[in-house]
N, C-alpha and C positions, 0 to 999 in steps of 0.2 A: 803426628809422626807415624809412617808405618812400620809395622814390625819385620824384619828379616823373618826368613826362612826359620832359622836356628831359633832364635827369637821367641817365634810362635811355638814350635815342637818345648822348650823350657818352660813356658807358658802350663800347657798340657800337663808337662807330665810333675808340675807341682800339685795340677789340682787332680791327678790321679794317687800323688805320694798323700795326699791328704784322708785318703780313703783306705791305704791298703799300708799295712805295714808287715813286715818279717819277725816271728816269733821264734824262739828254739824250738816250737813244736814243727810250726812248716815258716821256713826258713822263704826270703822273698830274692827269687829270681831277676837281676838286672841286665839289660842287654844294651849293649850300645852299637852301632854301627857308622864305620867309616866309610871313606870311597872306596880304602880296598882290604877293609879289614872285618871281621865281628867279634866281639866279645860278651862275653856271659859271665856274671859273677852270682854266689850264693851268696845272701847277705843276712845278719840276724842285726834287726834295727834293738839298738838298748834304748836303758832311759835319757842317757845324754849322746850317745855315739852310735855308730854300728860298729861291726866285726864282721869283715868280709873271710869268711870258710873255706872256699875254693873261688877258683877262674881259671875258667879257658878261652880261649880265644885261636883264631886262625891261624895265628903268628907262632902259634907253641909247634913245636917239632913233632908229638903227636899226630896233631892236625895234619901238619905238612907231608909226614911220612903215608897218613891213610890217603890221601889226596895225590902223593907223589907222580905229577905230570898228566896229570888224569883231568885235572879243575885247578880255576887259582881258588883261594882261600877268600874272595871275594861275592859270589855271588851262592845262588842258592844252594846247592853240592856242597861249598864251605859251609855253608850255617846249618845244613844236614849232618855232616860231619861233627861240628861245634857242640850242637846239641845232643847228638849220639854220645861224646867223649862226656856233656856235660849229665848225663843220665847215667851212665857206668860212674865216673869219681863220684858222684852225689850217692851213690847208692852203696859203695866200699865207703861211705864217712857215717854210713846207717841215717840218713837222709832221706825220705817217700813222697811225704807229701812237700808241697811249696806253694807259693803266691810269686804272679807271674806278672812282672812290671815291665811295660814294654818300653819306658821311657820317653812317651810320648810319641813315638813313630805308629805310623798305622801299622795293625794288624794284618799286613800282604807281605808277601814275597819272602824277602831273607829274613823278616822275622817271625814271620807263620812257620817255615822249613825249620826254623832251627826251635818252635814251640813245640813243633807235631814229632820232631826227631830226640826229641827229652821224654819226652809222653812217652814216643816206643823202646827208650831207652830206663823207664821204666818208673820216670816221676809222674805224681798224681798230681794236677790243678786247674 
């Protein structure tokens, strides 16, 4: 039987969750993306659970406000956006360095924009 789309991207990103986990010291960066949305959470993996720290996403008022009629909250400008907002909270919670989990989506487009806009936004990974 073949694997859906979806399918094969969960495939991925178990066998990347298996290599990379989130500490209190650099907390691991999650990003999900929809058709017309992105989201980004800081997440510190425990022994039995996580504790997600923060998330932003394109849907918060932030977003929407810095974006205001300029870009939808969907494509790269949003995830520029996303990751800028997600590099300032992350850096007011005394937060630097992280571990950067793509969630199994390739490294191009809205998830590169919104990696490189954390970086200038002032996280190390």
């Amino acid at each position: 039987m073949k694997l859906t789309k979806d399918e094969r991207r969960v495939k991925r990103h178990m066998s990347i969750r298996k290599k990379i986990r989130g500490t209190t010291d650099s907390p691991r960066i999650l990003v999900f993306k929809s058709g017309k949305h992105i989201y980004a959470s800081v997440i510190v993996d425990e022994s039995n659970s996580s504790r997600i720290l923060l998330t932003v996403s394109s849907v918060s008022g932030e977003v929407r406000e810095k974006l205001a009629g300029k870009s939808k909250g969907y494509n790269i400008e949003g995830a520029k956006a996303v990751g800028t907002l997600l590099g300032i909270k992350a850096k007011e919670k005394g937060i630097e360095k992280v571990v950067f989990d793509r969630n199994g989506y390739i490294y191009a487009g809205r998830v590169k924009a919104l990696a490189e806009a954390a970086r200038k936004g002032g996280l190390k990974f």
